[in-house]
C-alpha positions as CSV (number, residue, x, y, z in Angstrom):
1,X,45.2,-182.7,-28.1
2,X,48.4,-182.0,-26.0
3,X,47.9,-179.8,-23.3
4,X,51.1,-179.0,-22.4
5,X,53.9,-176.3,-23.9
6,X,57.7,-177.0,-23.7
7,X,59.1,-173.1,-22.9
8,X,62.5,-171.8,-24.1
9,X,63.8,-168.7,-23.8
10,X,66.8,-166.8,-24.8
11,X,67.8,-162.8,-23.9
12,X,71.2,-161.9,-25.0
13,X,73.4,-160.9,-22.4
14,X,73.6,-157.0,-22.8
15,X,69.5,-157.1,-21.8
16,X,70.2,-159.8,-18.7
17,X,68.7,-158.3,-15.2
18,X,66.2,-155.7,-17.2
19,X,63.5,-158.1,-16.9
20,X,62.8,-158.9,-20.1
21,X,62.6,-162.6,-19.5
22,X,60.5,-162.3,-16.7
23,X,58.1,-160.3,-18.6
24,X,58.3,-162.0,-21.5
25,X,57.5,-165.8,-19.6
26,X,54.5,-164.0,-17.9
27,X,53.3,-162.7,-21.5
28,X,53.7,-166.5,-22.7
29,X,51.8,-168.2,-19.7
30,X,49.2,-165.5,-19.9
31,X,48.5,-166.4,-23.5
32,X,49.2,-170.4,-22.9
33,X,46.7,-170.5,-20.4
34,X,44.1,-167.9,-20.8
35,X,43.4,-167.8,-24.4
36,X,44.9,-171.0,-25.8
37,X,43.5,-173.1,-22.9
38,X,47.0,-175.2,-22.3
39,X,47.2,-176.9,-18.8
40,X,50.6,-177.3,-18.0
41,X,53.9,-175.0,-19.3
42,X,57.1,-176.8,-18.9
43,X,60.8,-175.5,-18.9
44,X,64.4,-177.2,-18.5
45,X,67.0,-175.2,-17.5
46,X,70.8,-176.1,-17.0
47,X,71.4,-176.2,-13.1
48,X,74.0,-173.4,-13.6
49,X,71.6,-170.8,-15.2
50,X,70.6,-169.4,-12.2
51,X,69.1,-166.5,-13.5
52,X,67.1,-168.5,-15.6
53,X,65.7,-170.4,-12.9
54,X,65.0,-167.0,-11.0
55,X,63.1,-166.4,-13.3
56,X,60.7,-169.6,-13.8
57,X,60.5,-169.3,-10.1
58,X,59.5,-165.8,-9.9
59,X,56.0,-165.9,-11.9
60,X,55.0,-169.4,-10.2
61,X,57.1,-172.2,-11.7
62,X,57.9,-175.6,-9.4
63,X,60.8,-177.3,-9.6
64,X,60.1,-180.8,-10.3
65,X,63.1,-182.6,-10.8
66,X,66.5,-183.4,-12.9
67,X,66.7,-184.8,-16.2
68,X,69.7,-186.1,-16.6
69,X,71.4,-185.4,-19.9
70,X,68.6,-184.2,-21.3
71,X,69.8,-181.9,-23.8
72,X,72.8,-182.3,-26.5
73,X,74.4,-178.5,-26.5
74,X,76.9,-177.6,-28.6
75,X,78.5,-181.5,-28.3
76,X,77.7,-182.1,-24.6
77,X,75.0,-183.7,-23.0
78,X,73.7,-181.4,-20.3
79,X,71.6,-182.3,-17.0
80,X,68.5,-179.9,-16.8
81,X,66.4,-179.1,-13.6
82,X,63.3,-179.5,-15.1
83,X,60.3,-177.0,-14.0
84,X,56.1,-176.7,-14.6
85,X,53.5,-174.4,-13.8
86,X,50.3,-175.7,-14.1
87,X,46.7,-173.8,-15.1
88,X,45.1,-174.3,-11.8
């Protein structure tokens, strides 16, 4: 079995700096590691979404390096910083 969870989030605009996202990632890593047993949670986030990456850093994520175009969005091949938290 695969121990590890790729996370993605999305809060519209209107709810940004509320701290839904930040509640919402510590409700997911909660559940990922406490009751489903996962050991590692990943996340890739543009390097431009700062608030995003505020918010992986805030409940423990490390930043682990870039992944160069590691995403296709909307046409474009985007560079993520690429992020983990682990269970230990």
């Amino acid at each position: 079995m695969n121990h590890i969870l790729p996370l993605r989030d999305y809060i519209d605009q209107i709810h940004n700096g509320k701290g839904y996202a930040t509640a919402a990632v510590s409700l997911c890593l909660k559940k990922a590691f406490n009751e489903i047993g996962l050991h590692r949670v990943e996340a890739g986030v543009m390097p431009r979404n700062l608030p995003s990456i505020r918010v992986l850093e805030k409940v423990g994520f490390r930043h682990e390096g870039l992944a160069k175009t590691y995403l296709k969005i909307n046409g474009t091949w985007e560079d993520h910083k690429i992020f983990a938290i682990t269970a230990e």
